[in-house]
GUMI-829786 format. One record per residue (C-alpha): x, y, z. Coordinates in steps of 0.5 Angstrom, whole numbers, plus 500, padded with zeros to 3 digits. Layout:
% GUMI-829786
XYZ
...
//
This chain:
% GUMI-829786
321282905
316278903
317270904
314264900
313258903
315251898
315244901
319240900
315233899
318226899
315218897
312216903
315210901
322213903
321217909
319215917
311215916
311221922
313226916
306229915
302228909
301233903
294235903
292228904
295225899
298218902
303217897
307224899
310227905
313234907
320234909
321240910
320248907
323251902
322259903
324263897
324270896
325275891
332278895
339275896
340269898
333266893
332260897
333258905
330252908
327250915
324245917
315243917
312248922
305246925
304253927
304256921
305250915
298248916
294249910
299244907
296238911
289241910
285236906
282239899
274238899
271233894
271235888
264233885
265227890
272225887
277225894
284229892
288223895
292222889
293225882
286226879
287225871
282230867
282228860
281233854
275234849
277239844
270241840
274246835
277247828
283249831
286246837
294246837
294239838
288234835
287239829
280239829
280232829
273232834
270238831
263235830
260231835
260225832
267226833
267229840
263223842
267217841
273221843
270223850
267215850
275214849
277217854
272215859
274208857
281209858
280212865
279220866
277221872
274228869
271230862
274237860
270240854
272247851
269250844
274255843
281256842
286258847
292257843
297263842
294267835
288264837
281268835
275269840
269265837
262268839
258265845
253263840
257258837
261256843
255253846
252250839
260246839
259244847
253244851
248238845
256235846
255234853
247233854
249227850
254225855
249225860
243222856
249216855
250215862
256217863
257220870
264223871
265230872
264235867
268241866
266247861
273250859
270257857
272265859
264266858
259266863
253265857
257258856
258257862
251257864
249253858
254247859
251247866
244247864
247241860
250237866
257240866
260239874
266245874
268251869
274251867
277259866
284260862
283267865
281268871
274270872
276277868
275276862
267276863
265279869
259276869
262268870
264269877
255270879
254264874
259260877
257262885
250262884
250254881
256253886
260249883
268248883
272253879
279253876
282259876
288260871
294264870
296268864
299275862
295278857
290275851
292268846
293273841
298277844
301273851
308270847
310276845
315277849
312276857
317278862
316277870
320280875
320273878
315267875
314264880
312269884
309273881
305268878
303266886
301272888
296274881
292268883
292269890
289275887
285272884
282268888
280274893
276276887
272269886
270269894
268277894
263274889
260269893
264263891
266258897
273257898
273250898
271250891
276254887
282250884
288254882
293252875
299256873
297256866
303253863
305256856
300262858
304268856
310264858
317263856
320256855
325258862
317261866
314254864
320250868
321255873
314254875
314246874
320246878
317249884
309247882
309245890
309253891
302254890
299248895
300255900
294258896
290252900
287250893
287245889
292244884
291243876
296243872
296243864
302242860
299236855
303236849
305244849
309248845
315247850
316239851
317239843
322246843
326242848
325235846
325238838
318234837
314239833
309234831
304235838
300229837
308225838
309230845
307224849
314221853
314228854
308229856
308224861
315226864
311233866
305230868
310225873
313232875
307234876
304228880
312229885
309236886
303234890
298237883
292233884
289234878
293233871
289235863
292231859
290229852
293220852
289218859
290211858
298213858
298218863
294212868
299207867
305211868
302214874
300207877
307206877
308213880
303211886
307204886
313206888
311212892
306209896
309204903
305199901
306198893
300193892
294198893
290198888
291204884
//
């Protein structure tokens, strides 16, 4: 029977300093092992093995030159008409500009900018119109000076490769590099940092009705799956990062599953972006339909998140995901005045 292997972490401010650190991170330390299984019983526990946990005390590579110590915040750019959660609100570049500017203002360590929604019942947009929403947004960014990484959230490798002449640093793909087969050439031949997500089927079918036989696992084992395919095409290890695509052809139970055990996925050996902002499942359970008022809740995910060892969190409200993980690094690290 196949073993899965989840750390338990804890604060490094709460526990001997001899505990091993999660992948770098200063403000987390492994406690043990949690080793799920698909039989009975589900979960047993053990403690920190060297021998074999060691991908979990690997440090991930920069990213872009950013040290994955601490949570990094990505902070979204939605060029559509059609976004579940601004309503097209930046759907010009006017609009896209000071939105991006804003969030650089409010401390997003990365620029996340997608001209196609991905949401569930969204349709596809041609290529040629995702590259005019995306890539005069991002050559602008660059003319302005902005510096931060830029990621070019698209399933296409034409957008891809027009994002990157603009001056993007990462792609971003919701499907894994199967959508279109060409993206894995474009992004090993550029040799940038790609995230790999998870979902089961398309935005115009993946909520009806997704099953697993165990969400965590599966999920697991389709990215691993995944990242074989990124490598055979050329595309170095150290620069794929993985997200369970929250709300991807999910239910409410898949979704906090796999937050409940997100630390699962440090035994991939990447890096961990999670996207949960302002999802459909923070406002079923919080009884918030309105996106844009999803922030607490948000924020309570991104917090989760951050206790899992994630190392990069999308989220829309970058000024208030900083300061609540400002405090989360205050209390966490062993000497709570660091700058954070």
């Amino acid at each position: 029977m196949k073993s899965y292997l989840c750390p338990f972490l804890r604060p490094a401010a709460q526990v001997p300093d001899t505990l091993p650190a999660l992948r770098g991170q200063t403000g987390l330390r492994i406690a043990g092992i949690d080793i799920l299984t698909r039989a009975e019983p589900q979960r047993t526990s053990r403690g920190f093995d060297p021998a074999t946990d060691h991908v979990l005390t690997a440090s991930p590579a920069l990213l872009c030159g950013l040290a994955l110590d601490h949570p990094r915040i990505m902070g979204i750019v939605n060029v559509t008409p059609d976004s579940f959660s601004d309503g097209g609100r930046f759907n010009s570049m006017d609009g896209a500009l000071a939105q991006a500017r804003r969030l650089v203002a409010d401390g997003a360590d990365i620029l996340d900018i997608g001209g196609e929604s991905t949401r569930p019942g969204a349709q596809e947009v041609p290529a040629n119109e995702e590259i005019a929403r995306t890539a005069p947004l991002i050559r602008a960014l660059r003319a302005e000076g902005v510096t931060q990484p830029i990621s070019i959230d698209t399933r296409k490798a034409a957008v891809a490769a027009a994002a990157l002449e603009a001056g993007a640093d990462i792609v971003n793909d919701v499907s894994a590099l199967t959508w279109d087969r060409d993206l894995a050439r474009v992004v090993a031949d550029a040799g940038v940092p790609v995230c790999l997500m998870h979902a089961q089927g398309t935005p115009q079918t993946m909520q009806n009705n997704p099953e697993y036989d165990d969400v965590r696992m599966d999920v697991f084992d389709w990215l691993m799956r995944a990242i074989t395919r990124a490598t055979d095409a050329g595309i170095a290890p150290e620069r794929i990062i993985v997200d369970p695509g929250i709300g991807f052809g999910k239910t409410i139970e898949h979704n906090l599953a796999l937050l409940r055990d997100l630390a699962l996925f440090h035994m991939t050996g990447c890096a961990i972006l999670l996207g949960a902002s302002r999802k459909r499942f923070i406002g079923s359970i919080s009884g918030v339909q309105d996106a844009a008022e999803r922030v607490s809740g948000s924020l309570a995910v991104a917090l989760a998140a951050a206790d899992a060892g994630a190392q990069i969190l999308r989220v829309h409200d970058v000024a208030q995901t900083r300061q609540a993980l400002a405090m989360w690094r205050a209390l966490n690290m062993m000497d709570g005045r660091e700058q954070v």
